[in-house]
DRENDO-1510 file (C-alpha; in Angstrom, 1 decimal, always signed):
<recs>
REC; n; res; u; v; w
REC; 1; UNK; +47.4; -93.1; +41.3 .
REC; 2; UNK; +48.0; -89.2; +41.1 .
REC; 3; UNK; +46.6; -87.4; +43.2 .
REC; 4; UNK; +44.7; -84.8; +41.3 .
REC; 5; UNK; +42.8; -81.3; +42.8 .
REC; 6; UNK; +39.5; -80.8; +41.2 .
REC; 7; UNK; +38.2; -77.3; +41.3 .
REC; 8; UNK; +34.2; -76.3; +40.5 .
REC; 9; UNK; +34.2; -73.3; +38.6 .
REC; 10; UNK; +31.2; -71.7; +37.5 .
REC; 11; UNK; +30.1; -68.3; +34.9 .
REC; 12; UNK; +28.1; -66.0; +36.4 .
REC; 13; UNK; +24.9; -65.5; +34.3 .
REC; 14; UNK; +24.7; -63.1; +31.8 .
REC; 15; UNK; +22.7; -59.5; +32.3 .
REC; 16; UNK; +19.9; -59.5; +29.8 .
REC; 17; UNK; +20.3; -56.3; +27.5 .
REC; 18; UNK; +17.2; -53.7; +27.9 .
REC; 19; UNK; +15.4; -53.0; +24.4 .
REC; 20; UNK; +14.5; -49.6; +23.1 .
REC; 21; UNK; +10.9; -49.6; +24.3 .
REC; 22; UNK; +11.5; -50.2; +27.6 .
REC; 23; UNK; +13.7; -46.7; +27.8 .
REC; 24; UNK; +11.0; -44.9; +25.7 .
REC; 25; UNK; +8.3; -46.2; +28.4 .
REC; 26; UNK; +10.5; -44.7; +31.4 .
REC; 27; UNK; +11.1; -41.7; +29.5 .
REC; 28; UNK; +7.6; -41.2; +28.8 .
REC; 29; UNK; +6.1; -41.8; +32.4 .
REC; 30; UNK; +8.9; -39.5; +33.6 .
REC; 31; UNK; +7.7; -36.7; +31.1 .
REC; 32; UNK; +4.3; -36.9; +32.2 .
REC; 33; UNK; +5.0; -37.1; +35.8 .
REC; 34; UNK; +7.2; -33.6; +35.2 .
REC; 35; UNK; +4.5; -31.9; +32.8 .
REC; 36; UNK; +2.2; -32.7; +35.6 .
REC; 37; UNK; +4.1; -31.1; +38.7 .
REC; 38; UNK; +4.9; -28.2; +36.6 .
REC; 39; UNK; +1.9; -26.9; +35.1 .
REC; 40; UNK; -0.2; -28.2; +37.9 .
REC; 41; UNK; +0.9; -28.9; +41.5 .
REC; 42; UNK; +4.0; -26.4; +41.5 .
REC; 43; UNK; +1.4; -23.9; +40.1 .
REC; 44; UNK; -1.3; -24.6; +43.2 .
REC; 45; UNK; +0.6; -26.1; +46.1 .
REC; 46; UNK; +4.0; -24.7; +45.6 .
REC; 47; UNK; +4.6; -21.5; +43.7 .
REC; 48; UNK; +4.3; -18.8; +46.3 .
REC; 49; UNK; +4.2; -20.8; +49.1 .
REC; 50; UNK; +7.1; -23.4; +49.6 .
REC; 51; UNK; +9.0; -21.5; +46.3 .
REC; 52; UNK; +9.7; -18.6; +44.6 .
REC; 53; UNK; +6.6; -17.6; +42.3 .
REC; 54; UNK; +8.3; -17.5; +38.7 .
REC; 55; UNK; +8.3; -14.6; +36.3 .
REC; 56; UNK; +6.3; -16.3; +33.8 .
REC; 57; UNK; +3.2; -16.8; +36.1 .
REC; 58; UNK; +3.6; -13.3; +37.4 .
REC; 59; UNK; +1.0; -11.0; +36.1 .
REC; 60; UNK; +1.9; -7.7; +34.4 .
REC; 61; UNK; +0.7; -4.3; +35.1 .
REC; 62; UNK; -1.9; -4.1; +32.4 .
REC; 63; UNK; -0.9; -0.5; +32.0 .
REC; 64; UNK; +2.3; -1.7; +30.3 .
REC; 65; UNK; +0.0; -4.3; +27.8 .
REC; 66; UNK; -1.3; -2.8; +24.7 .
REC; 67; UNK; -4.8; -3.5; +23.5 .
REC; 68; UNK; -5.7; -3.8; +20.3 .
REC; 69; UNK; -9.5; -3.6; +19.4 .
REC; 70; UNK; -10.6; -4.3; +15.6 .
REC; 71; UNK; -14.7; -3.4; +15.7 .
REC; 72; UNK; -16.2; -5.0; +12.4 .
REC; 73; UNK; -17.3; -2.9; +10.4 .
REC; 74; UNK; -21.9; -2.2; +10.5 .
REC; 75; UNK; -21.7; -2.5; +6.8 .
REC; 76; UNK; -20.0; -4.9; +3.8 .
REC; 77; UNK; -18.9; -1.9; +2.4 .
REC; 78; UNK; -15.9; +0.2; +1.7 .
REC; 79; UNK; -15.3; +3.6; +1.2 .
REC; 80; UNK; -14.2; +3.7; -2.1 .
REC; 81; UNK; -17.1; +1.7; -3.1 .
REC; 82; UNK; -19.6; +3.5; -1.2 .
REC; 83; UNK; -18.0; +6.5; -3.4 .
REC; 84; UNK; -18.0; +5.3; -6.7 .
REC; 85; UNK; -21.9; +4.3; -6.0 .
REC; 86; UNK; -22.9; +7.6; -4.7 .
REC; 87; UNK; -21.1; +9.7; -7.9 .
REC; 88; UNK; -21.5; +7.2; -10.7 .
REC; 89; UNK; -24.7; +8.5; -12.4 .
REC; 90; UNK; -23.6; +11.8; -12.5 .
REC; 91; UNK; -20.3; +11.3; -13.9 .
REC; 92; UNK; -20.7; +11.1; -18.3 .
REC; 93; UNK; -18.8; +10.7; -21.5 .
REC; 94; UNK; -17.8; +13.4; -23.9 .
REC; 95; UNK; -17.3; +12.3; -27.8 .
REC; 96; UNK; -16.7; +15.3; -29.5 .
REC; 97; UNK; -15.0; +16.1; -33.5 .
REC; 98; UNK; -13.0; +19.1; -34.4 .
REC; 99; UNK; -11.9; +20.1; -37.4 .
REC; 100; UNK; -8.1; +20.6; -38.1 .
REC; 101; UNK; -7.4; +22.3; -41.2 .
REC; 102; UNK; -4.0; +21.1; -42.7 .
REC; 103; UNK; -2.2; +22.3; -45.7 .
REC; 104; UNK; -5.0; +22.1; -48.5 .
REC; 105; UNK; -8.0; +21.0; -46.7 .
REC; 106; UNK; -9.7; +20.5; -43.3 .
REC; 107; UNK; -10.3; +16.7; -42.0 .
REC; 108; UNK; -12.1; +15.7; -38.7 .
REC; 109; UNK; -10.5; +14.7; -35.2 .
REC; 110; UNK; -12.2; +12.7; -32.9 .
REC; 111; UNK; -11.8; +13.2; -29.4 .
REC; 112; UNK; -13.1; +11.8; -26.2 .
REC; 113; UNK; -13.3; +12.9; -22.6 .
REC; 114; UNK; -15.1; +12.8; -19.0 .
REC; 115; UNK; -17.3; +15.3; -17.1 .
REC; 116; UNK; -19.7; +15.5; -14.4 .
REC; 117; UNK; -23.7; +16.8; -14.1 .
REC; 118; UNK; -23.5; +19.7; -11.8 .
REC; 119; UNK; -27.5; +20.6; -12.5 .
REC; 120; UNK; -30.6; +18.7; -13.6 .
REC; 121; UNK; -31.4; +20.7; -16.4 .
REC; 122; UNK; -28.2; +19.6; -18.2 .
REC; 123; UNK; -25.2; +21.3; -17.3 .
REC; 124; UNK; -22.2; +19.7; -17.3 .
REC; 125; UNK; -18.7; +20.5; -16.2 .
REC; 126; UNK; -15.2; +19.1; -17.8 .
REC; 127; UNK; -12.4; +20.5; -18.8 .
REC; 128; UNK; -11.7; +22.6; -22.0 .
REC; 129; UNK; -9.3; +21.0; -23.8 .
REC; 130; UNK; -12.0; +18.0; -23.5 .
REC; 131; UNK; -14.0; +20.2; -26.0 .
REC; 132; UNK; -11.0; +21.6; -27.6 .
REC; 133; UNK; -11.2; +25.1; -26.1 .
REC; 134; UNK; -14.5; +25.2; -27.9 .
REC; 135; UNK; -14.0; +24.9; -31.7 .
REC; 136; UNK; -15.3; +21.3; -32.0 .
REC; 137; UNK; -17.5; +20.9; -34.9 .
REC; 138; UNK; -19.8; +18.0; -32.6 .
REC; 139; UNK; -20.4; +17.5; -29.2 .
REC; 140; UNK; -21.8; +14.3; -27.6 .
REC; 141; UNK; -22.5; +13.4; -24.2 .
REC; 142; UNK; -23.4; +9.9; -23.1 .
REC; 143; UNK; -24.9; +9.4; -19.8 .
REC; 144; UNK; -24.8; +6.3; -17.2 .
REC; 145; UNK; -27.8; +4.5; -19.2 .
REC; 146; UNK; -26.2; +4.7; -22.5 .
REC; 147; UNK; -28.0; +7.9; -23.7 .
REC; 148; UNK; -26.3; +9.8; -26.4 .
REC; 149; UNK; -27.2; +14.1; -26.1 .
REC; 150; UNK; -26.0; +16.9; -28.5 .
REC; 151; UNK; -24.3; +19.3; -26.6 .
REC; 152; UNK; -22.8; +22.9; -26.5 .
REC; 153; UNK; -20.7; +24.9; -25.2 .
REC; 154; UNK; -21.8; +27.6; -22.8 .
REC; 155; UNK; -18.7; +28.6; -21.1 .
REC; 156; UNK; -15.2; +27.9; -21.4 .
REC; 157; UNK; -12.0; +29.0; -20.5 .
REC; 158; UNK; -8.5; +27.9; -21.7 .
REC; 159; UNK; -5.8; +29.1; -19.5 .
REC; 160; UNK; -7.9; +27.6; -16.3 .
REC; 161; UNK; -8.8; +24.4; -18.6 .
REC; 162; UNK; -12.4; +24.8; -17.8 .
REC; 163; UNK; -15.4; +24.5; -19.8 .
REC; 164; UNK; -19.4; +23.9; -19.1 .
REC; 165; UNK; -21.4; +21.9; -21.6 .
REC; 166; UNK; -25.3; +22.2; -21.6 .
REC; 167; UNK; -27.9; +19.4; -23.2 .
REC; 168; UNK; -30.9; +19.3; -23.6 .
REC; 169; UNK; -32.5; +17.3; -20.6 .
REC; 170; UNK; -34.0; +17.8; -17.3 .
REC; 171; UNK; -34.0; +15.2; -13.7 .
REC; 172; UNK; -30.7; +14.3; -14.2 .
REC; 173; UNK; -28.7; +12.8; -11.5 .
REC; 174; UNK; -26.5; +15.7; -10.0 .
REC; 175; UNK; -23.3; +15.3; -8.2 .
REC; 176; UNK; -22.7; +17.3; -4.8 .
REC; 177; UNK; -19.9; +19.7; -4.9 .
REC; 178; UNK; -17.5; +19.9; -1.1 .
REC; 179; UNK; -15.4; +22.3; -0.5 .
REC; 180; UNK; -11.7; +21.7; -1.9 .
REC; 181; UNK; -10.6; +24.6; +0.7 .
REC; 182; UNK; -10.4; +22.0; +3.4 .
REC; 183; UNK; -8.8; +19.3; +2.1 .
REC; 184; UNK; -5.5; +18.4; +3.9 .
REC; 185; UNK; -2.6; +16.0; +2.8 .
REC; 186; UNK; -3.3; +12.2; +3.2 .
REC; 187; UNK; -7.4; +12.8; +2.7 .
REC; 188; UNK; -8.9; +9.6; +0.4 .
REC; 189; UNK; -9.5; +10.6; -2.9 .
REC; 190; UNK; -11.2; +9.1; -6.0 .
REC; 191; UNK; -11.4; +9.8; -9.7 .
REC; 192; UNK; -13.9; +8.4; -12.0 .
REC; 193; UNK; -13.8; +9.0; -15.5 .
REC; 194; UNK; -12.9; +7.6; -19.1 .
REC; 195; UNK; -9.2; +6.6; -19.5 .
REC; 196; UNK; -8.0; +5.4; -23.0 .
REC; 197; UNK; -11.3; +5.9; -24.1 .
REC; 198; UNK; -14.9; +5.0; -24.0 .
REC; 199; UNK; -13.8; +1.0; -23.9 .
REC; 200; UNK; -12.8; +1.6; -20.5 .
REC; 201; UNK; -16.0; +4.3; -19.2 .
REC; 202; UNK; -16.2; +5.1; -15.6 .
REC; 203; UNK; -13.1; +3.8; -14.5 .
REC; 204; UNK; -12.6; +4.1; -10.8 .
REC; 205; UNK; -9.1; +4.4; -9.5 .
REC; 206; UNK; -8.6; +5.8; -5.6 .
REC; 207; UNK; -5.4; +7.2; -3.8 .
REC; 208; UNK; -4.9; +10.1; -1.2 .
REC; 209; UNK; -4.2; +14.2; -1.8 .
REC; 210; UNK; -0.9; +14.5; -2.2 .
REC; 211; UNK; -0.5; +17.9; -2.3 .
REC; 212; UNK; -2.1; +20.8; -2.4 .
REC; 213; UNK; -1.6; +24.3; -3.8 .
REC; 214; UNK; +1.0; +22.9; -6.6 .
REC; 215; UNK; +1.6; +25.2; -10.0 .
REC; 216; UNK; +2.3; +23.3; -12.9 .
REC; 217; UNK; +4.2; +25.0; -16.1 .
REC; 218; UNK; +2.5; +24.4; -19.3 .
REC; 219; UNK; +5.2; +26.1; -21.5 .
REC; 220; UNK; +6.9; +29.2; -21.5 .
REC; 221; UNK; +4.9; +31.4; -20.5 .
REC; 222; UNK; +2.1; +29.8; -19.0 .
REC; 223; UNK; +1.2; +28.5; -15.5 .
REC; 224; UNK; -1.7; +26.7; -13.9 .
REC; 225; UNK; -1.8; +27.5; -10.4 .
REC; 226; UNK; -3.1; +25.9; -7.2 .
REC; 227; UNK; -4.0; +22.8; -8.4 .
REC; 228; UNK; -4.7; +19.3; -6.0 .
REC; 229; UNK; -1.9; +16.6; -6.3 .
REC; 230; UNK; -3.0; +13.1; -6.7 .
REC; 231; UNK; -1.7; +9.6; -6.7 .
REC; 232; UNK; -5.1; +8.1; -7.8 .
REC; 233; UNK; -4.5; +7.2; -11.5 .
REC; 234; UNK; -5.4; +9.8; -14.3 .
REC; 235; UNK; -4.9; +9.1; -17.9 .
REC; 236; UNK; -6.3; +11.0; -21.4 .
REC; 237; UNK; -9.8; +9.8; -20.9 .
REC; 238; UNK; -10.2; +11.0; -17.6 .
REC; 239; UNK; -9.9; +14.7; -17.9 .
REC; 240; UNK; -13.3; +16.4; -17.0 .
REC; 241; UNK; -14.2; +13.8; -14.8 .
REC; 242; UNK; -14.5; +14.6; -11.1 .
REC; 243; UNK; -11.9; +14.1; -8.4 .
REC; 244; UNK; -14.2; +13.2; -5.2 .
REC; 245; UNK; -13.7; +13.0; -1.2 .
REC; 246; UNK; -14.8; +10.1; +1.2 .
REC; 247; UNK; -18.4; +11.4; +1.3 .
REC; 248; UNK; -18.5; +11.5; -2.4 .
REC; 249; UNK; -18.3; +15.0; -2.8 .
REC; 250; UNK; -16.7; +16.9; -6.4 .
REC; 251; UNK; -13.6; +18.2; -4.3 .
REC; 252; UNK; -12.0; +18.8; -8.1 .
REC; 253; UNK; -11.9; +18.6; -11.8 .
REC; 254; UNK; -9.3; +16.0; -13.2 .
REC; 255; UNK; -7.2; +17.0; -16.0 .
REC; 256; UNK; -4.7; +15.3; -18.0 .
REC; 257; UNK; -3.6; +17.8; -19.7 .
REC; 258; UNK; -0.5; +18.7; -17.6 .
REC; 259; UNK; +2.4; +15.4; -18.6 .
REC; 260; UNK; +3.5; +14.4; -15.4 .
REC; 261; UNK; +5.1; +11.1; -13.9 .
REC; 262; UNK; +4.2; +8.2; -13.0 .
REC; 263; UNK; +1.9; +8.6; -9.9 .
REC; 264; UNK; +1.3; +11.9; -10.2 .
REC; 265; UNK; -2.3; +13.1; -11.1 .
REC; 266; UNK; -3.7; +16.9; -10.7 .
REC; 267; UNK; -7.4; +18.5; -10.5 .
REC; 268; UNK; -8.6; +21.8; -10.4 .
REC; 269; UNK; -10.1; +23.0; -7.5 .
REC; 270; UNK; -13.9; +23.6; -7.6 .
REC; 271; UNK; -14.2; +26.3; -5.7 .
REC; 272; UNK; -12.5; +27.8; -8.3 .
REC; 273; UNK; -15.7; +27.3; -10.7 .
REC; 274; UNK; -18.4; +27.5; -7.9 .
REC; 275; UNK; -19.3; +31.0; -8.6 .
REC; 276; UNK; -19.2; +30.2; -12.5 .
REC; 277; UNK; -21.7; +27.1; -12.0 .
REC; 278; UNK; -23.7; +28.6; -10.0 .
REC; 279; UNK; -24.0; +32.1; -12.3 .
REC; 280; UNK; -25.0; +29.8; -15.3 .
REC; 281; UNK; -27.3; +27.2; -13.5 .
REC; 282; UNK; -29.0; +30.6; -12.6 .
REC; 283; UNK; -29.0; +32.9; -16.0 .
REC; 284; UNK; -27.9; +30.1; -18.4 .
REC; 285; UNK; -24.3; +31.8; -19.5 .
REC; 286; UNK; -21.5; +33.4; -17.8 .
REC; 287; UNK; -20.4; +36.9; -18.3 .
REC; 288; UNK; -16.7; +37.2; -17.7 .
REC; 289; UNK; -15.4; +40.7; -16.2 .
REC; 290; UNK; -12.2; +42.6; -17.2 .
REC; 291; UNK; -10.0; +45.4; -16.8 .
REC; 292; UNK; -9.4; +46.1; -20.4 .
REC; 293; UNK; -5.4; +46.3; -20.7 .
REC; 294; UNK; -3.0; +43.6; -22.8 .
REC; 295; UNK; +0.0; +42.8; -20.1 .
REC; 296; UNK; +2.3; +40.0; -19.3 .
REC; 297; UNK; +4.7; +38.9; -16.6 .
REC; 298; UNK; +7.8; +41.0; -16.0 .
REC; 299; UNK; +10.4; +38.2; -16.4 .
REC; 300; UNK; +8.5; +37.5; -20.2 .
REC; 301; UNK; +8.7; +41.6; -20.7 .
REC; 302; UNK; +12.3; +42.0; -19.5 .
REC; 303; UNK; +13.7; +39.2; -21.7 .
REC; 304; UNK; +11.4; +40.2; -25.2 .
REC; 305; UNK; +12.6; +43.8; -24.4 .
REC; 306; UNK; +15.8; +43.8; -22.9 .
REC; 307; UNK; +14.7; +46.2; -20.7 .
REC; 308; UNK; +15.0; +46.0; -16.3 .
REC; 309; UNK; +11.9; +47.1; -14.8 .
REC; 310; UNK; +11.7; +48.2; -10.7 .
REC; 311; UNK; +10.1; +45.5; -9.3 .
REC; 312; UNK; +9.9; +41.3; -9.4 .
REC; 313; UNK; +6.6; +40.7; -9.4 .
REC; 314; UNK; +3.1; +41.6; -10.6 .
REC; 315; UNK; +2.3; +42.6; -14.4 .
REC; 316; UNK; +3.1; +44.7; -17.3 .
REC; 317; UNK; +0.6; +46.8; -18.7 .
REC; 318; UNK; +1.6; +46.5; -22.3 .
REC; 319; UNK; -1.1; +48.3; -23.7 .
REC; 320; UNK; -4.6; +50.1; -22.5 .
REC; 321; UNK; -7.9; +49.4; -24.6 .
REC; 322; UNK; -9.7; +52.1; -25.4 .
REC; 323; UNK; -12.9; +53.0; -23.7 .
REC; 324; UNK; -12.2; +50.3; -21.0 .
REC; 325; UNK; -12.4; +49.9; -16.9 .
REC; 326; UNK; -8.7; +50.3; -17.5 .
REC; 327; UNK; -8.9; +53.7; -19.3 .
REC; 328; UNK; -11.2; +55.0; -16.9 .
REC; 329; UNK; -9.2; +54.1; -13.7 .
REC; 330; UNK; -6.1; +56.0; -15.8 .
REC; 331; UNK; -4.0; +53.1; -15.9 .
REC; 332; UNK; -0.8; +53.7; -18.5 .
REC; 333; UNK; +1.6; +51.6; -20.3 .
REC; 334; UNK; +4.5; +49.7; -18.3 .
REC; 335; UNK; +2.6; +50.4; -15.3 .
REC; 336; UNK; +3.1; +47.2; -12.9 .
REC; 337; UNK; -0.2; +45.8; -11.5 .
REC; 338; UNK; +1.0; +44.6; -8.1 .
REC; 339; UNK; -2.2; +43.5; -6.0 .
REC; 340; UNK; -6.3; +43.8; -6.7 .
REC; 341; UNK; -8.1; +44.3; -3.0 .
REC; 342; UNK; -4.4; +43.2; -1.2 .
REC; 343; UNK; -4.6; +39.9; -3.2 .
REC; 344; UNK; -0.4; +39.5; -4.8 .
REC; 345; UNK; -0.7; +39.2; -8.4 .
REC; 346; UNK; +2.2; +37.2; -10.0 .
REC; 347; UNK; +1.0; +36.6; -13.2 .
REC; 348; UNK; -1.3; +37.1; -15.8 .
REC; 349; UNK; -3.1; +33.9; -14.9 .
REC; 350; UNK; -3.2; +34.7; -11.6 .
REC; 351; UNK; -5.3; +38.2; -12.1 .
REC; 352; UNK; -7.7; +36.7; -14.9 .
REC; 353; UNK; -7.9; +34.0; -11.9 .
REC; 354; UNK; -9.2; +36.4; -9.3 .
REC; 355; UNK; -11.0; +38.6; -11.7 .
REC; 356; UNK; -13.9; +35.5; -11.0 .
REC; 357; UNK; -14.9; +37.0; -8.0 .
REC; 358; UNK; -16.2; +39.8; -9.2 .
REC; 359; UNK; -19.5; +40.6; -10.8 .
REC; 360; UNK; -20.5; +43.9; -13.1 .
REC; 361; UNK; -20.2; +46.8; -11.2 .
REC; 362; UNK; -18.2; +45.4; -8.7 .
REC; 363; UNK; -15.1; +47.9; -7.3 .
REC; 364; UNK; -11.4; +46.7; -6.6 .
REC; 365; UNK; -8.8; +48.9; -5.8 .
REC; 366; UNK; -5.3; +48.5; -7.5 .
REC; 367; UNK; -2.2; +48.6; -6.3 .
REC; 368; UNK; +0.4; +49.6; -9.3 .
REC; 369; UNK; +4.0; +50.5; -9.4 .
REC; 370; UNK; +4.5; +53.2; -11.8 .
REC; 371; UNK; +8.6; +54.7; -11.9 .
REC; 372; UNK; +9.3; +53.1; -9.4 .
REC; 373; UNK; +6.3; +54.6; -7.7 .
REC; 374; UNK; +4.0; +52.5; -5.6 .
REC; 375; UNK; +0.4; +54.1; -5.5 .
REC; 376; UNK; -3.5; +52.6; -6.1 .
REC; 377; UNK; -6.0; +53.1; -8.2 .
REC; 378; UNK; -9.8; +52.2; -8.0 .
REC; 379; UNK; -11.4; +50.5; -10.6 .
REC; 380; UNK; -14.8; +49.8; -12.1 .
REC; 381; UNK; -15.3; +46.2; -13.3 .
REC; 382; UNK; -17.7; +46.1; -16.5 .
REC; 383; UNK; -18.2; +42.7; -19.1 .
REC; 384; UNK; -16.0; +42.0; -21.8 .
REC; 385; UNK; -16.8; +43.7; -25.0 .
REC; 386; UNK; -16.4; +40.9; -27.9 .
</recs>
């Protein structure tokens, strides 16, 4: 028989394969057991005494760390709002009707407007193109409630675009007039009034001064000066209405009669009209004071006469009325009005401007360029004779 060798060979047994959850376990353990020594023991035990204390647990100079602190405000209230509530009842419609005559006959415009109650016996400023300069044929005023009143005119004047209207009523709610002299650039201001008409009465619309001191060009010839820029929204409608500060307080009188663009809104200022308001709260009417000359700007005089006069600014006394403070005071044709007390005069709107502070019987001193010729002149102020 063969001899045969026989070895025993035997397969080692296979590894067994580890499954997905047993490496999610370790992992998970191991992130504990890490999220544990760092936020914890390395924080207490370790930091700053066996290692190096991080930045991020390090405090900060709290000099260097801003602090912002928002106190809520005492009352649910803003300050438009609290505005808008405090002037409302003083601020009014204006309906009026003027006649237009055309080629062969005369038919009826209707017009609408804002103003505001500056006295409880019902007298009301706006603006006077509101009440066309005057010649309306009706006036109506319509009050918070819905009241209807006939009004008139007491007072108006167009080149300043300012006009009071008086009805017959008494306790009305008065708005407080603030002093437009202060205002500065970036202050809040709100307008209330009428735009696009009665549908939309006692609109409120808010922005901030924009400027101050801005003359506007109306035409040729004709400037409004030193009026209040707005961005607060003013539309036809709103003229008359008032222009007011953060304490609710008449800083100016709205007018849309300027065409500007879009965001740009104007007022009057009412110190301007103070001393007229007051004058006809107090006598009922307003009597205007003059000089008693026809003039005009030099550039306007120059170009209509072809003429060069010596100087570039003040007025051109075109003609002296007879029997007038202007007579008396011996000023003569082309004679250039260049200041009344030290106050620049530029134009003829400027002068009629000033001439507001004056009362009957008040002296100014002139100061007048005549050939070339600077000299003054003291004058007598005295009403206007119409």
């Amino acid at each position: 028989m063969d001899n045969y060798n026989f070895y025993n060979y035997t397969r080692p047994p296979r590894r067994r394969k580890r499954g997905f959850l047993s490496y999610f376990i370790v992992g998970l353990i191991g992130a504990i057991i890490g999220g544990v020594f760092s936020a914890y023991i390395a924080p207490v035990y370790l930091y700053g005494k066996l290692l190096p204390m991080p930045d991020l647990f390090q405090r900060r100079d709290p000099g260097l760390v801003q602090e912002i602190s928002i106190t809520p405000a005492t009352e649910d209230i803003f300050a438009v709002t609290a505005v808008a509530k405090k002037a409302m009842s003083s601020v009014v419609g204006i309906t009026t009707v003027q006649q237009v005559r055309e080629l062969f006959w005369v038919r009826d415009v209707p017009g609408v407007g804002s103003g505001v109650i500056v006295d409880s016996n019902g007298y009301i400023l706006t603006n006077s193109h509101v009440v066309a300069d005057g010649n309306v044929k009706d006036i109506s005023v319509i009050l918070e409630n819905g009241e209807k009143l006939a009004g008139k005119v007491l007072w108006n004047d167009s080149v300043l675009d300012l006009a009071i209207v008086k009805v017959e009523a008494t306790n009305l709610p008065v708005a407080d007039l603030g002093d437009s002299d202060i205002l500065e650039v970036g202050d809040l201001a709100v307008a209330i009034g009428n735009p696009l008409g009665l549908d939309f009465q006692r609109s409120v619309t808010s922005g901030v001064i924009s400027g101050l001191h801005r003359s506007i060009k109306v035409d040729q010839y004709n400037v409004i000066e030193d009026l209040i820029q707005t961005d607060a929204s003013i539309n036809p409608g709103n003229s008359g209405g008032p222009l007011l500060n953060h304490k609710g307080e008449v800083i100016g009188i709205n007018t849309a009669k300027i065409k500007t663009g879009e965001g740009l809104g104007f007022a009057i200022p009412i110190n301007l009209i103070k001393p007229i308001v007051e004058e006809v709260a107090r006598e009922g009417s307003f009597t205007n004071v003059y000089i008693g000359f026809q003039g005009t700007e030099i550039e306007r005089y120059e170009l209509q006469y072809g003429v060069k006069l010596g100087s570039d600014t003040g007025v051109v006394v075109v003609e002296v009325l007879p029997n007038s403070p202007a007579e008396k005071a011996n000023l003569r044709p082309l004679d250039i009005i260049l200041k009344i007390d030290n106050e620049r005069i530029d134009n003829m709107t400027q002068l009629r401007k000033l001439l507001y502070r004056y009362r009957i019987g008040d002296k100014a001193v002139l100061t007048i360029n005549r050939d070339g010729r600077e000299m003054w002149v003291e004058i007598i102020f005295t009403k206007i004779d119409l």
